[in-house]
C-alpha positions as CSV (number, residue, x, y, z in Angstrom):
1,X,14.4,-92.7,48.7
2,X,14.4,-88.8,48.4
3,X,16.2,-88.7,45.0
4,X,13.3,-91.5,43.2
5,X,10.7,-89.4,44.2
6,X,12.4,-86.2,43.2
7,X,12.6,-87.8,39.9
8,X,9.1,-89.5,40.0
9,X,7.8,-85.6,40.8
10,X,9.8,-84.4,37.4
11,X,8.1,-88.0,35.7
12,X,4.8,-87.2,37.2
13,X,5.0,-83.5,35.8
14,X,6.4,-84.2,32.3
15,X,3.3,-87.0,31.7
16,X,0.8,-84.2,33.0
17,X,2.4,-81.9,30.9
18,X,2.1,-84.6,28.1
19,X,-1.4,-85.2,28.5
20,X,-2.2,-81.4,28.8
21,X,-0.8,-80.9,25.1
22,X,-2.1,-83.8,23.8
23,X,-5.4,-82.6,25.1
24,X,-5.2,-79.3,23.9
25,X,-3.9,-81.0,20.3
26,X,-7.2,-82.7,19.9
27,X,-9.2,-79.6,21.0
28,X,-8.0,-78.2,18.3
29,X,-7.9,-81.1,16.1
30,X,-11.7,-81.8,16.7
31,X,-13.0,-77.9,16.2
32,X,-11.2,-77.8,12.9
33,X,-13.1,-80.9,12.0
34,X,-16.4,-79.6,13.2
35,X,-15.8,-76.7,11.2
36,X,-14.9,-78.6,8.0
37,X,-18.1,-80.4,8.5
38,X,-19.9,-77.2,9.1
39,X,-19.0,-75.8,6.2
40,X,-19.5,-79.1,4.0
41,X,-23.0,-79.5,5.3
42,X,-23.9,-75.7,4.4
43,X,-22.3,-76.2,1.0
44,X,-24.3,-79.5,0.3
45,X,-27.5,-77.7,1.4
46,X,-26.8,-74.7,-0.8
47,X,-26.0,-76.6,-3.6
48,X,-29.4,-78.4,-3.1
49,X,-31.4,-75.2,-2.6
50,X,-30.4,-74.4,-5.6
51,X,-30.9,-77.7,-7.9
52,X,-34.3,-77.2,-6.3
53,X,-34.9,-73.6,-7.2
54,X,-33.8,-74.9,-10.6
55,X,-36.2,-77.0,-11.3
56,X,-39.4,-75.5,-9.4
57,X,-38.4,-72.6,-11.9
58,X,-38.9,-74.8,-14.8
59,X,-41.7,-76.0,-13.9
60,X,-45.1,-74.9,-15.9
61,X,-47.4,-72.9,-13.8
62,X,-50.5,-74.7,-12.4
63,X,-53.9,-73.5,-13.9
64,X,-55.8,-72.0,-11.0
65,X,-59.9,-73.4,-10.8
């Protein structure tokens, strides 16, 4: 019985070991997409700041009363 759970100790730390890399895989799998989408969103925002600059430029000036 001593040598399974010597081995189920080396099992037992190999799957922890496992999970800890897969966790820290998708950490770093998940801040690289929130910083794609960061950077998306500030680019579409931008880009629509300035289409709207753009045409609030173009725009005739209202006659004051």
């Amino acid at each position: 019985m001593w040598l399974n759970e010597y081995h189920a100790d080396f099992l037992a730390r190999d799957r922890l070991a496992e999970a800890r890399e897969r966790a820290a895989r998708r950490d770093l799998v998940d801040r690289v997409r929130r910083r794609a989408l960061r950077r998306l969103l500030g680019a579409v925002l931008i880009r629509l700041g300035r289409r709207l600059a753009g045409v609030t430029a173009r725009l005739p000036a209202r006659a004051r009363a």
